[in-house]
C-alpha positions as MATLAB code, in Angstrom:
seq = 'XXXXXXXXXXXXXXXXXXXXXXXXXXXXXXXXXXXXXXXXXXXXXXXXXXXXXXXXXXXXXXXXXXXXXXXXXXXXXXXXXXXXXXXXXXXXXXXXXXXX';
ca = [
      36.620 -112.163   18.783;
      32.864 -111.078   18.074;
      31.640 -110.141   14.700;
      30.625 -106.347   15.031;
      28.943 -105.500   11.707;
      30.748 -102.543   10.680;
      28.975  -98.376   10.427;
      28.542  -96.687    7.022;
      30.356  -93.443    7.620;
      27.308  -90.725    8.580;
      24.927  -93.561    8.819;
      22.938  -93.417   12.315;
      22.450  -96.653   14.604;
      18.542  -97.709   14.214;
      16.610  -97.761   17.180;
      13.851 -100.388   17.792;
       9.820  -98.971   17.556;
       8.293  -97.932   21.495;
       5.021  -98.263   20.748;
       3.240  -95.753   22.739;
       5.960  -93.532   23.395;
       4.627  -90.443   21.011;
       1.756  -90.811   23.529;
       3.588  -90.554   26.310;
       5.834  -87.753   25.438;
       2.766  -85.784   24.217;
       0.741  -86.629   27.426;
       3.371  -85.417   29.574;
       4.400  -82.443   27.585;
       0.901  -81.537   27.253;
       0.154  -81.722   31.241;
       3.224  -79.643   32.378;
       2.615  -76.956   29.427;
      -1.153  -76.748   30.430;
      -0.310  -76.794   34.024;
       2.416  -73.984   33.813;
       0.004  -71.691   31.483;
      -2.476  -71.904   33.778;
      -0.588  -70.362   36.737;
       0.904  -68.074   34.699;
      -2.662  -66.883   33.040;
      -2.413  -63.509   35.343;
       0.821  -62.563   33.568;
      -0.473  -62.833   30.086;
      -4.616  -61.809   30.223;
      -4.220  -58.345   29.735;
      -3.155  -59.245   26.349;
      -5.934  -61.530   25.573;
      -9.257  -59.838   23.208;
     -11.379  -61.628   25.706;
      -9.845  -62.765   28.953;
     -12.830  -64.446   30.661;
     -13.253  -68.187   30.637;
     -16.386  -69.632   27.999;
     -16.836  -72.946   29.853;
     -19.717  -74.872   28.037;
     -21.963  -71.458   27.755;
     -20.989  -70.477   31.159;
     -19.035  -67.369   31.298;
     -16.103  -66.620   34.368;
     -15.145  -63.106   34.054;
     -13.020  -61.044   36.934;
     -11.287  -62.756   39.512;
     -12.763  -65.958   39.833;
     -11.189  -66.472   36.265;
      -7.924  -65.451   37.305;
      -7.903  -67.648   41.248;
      -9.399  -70.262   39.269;
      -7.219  -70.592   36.627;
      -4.504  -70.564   39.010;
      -6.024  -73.161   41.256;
      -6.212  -75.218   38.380;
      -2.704  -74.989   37.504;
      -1.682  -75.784   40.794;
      -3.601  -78.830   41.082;
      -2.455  -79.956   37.534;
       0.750  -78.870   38.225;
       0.605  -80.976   41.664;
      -0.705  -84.863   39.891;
       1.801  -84.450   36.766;
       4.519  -86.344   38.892;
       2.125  -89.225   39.097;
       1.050  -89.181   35.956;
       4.515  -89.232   34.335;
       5.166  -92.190   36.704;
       2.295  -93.860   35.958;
       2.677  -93.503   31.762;
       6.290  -94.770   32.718;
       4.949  -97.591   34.087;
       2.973  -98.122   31.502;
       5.356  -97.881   28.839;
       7.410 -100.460   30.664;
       4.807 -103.319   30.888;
       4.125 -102.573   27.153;
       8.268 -102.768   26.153;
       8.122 -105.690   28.925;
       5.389 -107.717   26.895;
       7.053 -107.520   23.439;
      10.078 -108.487   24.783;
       8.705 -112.224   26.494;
];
């Protein structure tokens, strides 16, 4: 028979450091929360003070805002698959490497 070290009562099992994983959770969160917002930017800008886009001194006001917000989204929207699947990846080699 094995030795199984035995639970305090309430205690909770300890789980090993990912490094990296915060990073990935907040990359991915951050993408599909951007990418969602975005698309959904006509449904909310009549509550905004100011709903035109300040890009860099450059002001978007009207519908170009609005089709490219949306445009953006979509295209965001579209690469978040492969960039989850590439910080996946990524996450693996790391978890890979301290293991060897």
């Amino acid at each position: 028979m094995a030795y199984r070290r035995r639970r305090v009562a309430g205690a909770r099992p300890r789980r090993a450091a990912r490094p990296g994983w915060g990073a990935h959770r907040t990359l991915t969160l951050t993408g599909w929360a951007t990418a969602l917002a975005a698309i959904a930017f006509l449904a909310y800008a009549w509550t905004l003070k100011d709903p035109a886009l300040h890009l860099g001194g450059v002001t978007v006001d009207g519908v170009s805002a609005d089709l490219g917000a949306i445009v953006c989204g979509v295209l965001v929207l579209a690469a978040m698959p492969a960039v989850t699947r590439l910080l996946a990846r990524l996450d693996a080699v790391v978890v890979r490497g301290l293991l060897y």
